[in-house]
C-alpha positions as CSV (number, residue, x, y, z in Angstrom):
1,X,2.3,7.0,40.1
2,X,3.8,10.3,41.5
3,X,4.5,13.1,39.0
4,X,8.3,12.8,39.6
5,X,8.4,9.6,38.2
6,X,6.0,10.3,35.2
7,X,8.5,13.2,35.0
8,X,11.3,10.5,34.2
9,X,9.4,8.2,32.1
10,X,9.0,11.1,29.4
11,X,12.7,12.4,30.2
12,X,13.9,8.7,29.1
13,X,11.3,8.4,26.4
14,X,11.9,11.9,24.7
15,X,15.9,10.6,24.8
16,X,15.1,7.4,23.4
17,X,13.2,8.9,20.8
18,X,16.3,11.6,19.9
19,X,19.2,8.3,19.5
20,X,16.4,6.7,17.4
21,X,16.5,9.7,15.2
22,X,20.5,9.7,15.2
23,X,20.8,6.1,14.6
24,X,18.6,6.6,11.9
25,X,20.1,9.5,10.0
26,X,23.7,8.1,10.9
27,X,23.3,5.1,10.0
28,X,20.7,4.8,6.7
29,X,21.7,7.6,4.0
30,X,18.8,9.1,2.1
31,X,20.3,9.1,-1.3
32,X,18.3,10.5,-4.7
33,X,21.3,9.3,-7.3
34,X,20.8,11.2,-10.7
35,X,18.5,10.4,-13.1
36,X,20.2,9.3,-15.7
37,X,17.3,8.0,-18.4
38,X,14.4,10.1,-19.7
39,X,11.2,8.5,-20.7
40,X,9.3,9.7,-24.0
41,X,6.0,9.5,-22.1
42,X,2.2,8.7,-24.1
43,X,0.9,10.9,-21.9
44,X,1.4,13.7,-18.8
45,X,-1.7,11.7,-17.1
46,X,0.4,8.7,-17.2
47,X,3.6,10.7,-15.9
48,X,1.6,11.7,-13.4
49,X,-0.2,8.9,-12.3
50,X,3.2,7.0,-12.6
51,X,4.8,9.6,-10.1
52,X,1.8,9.3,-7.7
53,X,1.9,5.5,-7.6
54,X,5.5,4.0,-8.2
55,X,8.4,7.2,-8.2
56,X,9.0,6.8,-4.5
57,X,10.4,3.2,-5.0
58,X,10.8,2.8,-8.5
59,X,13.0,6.0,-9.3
60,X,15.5,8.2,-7.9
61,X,13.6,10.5,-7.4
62,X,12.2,9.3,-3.8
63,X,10.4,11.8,-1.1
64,X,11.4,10.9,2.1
65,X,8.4,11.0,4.4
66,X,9.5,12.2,7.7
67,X,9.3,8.4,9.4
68,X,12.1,7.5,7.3
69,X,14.8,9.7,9.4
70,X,13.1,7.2,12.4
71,X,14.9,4.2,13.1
72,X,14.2,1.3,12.4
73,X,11.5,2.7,9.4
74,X,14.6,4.2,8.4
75,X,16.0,0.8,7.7
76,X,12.3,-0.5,6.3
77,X,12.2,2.3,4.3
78,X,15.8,2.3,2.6
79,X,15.3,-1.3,2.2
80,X,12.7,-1.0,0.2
81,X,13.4,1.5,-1.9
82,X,16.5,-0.5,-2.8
83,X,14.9,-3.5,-3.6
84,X,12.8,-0.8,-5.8
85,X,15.0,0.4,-7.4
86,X,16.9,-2.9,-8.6
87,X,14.0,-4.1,-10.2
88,X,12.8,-1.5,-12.3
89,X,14.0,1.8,-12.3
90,X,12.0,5.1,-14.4
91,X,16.0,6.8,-13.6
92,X,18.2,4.9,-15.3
93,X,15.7,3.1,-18.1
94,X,16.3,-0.5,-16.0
95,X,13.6,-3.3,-16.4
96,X,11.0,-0.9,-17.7
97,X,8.7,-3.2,-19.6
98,X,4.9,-2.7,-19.8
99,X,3.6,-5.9,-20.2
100,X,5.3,-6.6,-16.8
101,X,4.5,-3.1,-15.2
102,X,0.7,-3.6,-16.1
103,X,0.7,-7.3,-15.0
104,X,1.8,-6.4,-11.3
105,X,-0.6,-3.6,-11.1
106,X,-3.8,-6.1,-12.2
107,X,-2.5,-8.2,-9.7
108,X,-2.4,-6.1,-7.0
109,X,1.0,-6.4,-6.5
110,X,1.7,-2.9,-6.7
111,X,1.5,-0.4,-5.0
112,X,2.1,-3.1,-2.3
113,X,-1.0,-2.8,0.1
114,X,1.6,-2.3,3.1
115,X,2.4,1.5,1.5
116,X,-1.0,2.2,0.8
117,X,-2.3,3.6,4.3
118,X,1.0,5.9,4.6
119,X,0.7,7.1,1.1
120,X,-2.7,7.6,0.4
121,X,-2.3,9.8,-3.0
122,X,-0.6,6.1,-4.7
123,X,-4.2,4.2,-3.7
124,X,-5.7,4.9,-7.5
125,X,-9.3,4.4,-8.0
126,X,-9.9,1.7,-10.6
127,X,-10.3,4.1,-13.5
128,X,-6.6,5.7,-12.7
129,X,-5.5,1.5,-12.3
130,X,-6.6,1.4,-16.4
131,X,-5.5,4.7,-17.4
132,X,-1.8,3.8,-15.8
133,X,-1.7,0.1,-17.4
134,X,-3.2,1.5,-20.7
135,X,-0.2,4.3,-20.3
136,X,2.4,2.4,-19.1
137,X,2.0,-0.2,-22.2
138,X,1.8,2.8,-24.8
139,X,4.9,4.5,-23.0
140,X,6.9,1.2,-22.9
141,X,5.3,-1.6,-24.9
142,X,4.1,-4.8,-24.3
143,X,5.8,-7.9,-23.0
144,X,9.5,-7.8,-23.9
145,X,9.1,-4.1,-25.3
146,X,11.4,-1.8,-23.4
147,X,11.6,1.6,-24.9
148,X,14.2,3.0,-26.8
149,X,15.0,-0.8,-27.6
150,X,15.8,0.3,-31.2
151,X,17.1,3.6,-30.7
């Protein structure tokens, strides 16, 4: 291949690449609503082991790796953290039960294994796994047992 046409491969690459980047940041909106609900938690290892392993879908408090402004992970991304969000939020107090927190952890349901490679810090060893569940059910109760329930 001659160099000029090299040349224009990587011209119309490097210009894919920028709409990519337009399409995603025009057309996905990165959105951290307030957090509304603050938890009373057992523990600041749980908070933090909580943060490390489930904030970025599960809260609004989500750091946006730099792949998200890249469509079409922009659109994976978003979509996920919606569907996060609407099934158990640590912002707003929604669906927080730890009976049903420490169940999908055991199971490996979460973290999903699809997250774990680009967010190595939420793959917990199985000691942090047990210190989590063990905090999440003090912080939140058992099956049925949402916090501030009686408050």
């Amino acid at each position: 291949m001659s160099r000029k046409v090299v040349l224009s491969i990587v011209g119309i690459l490097a210009v894919l690449f920028v709409v990519l980047v337009l399409v995603g940041n025009v057309a996905v909106a990165h959105t951290n609503p307030p957090v509304s609900y603050q938890i009373q938690w057992d523990s600041p290892q749980t908070e933090q082991l909580a943060r490390r392993a489930c904030f970025d879908c599960h809260s609004n408090e989500t750091s946006y790796p730099w792949y998200s402004y890249v469509a079409p992970m922009s659109f994976l991304v978003m979509n996920d953290v919606n569907k996060g969000r609407e099934a158990m939020n640590f912002s707003t107090g929604l669906e927080l039960e730890g009976g049903d927190m420490a169940d999908e952890i055991r199971e490996g349901a979460m973290p999903p294994p699809i997250y774990l490679p680009l967010h190595p810090e939420a793959n917990l060893t199985a000691a942090e796994r047990e210190q989590l569940i063990a905090g999440l059910i003090a912080t939140f109760g058992g099956e049925g047992g949402e916090q501030g329930e009686d408050d």
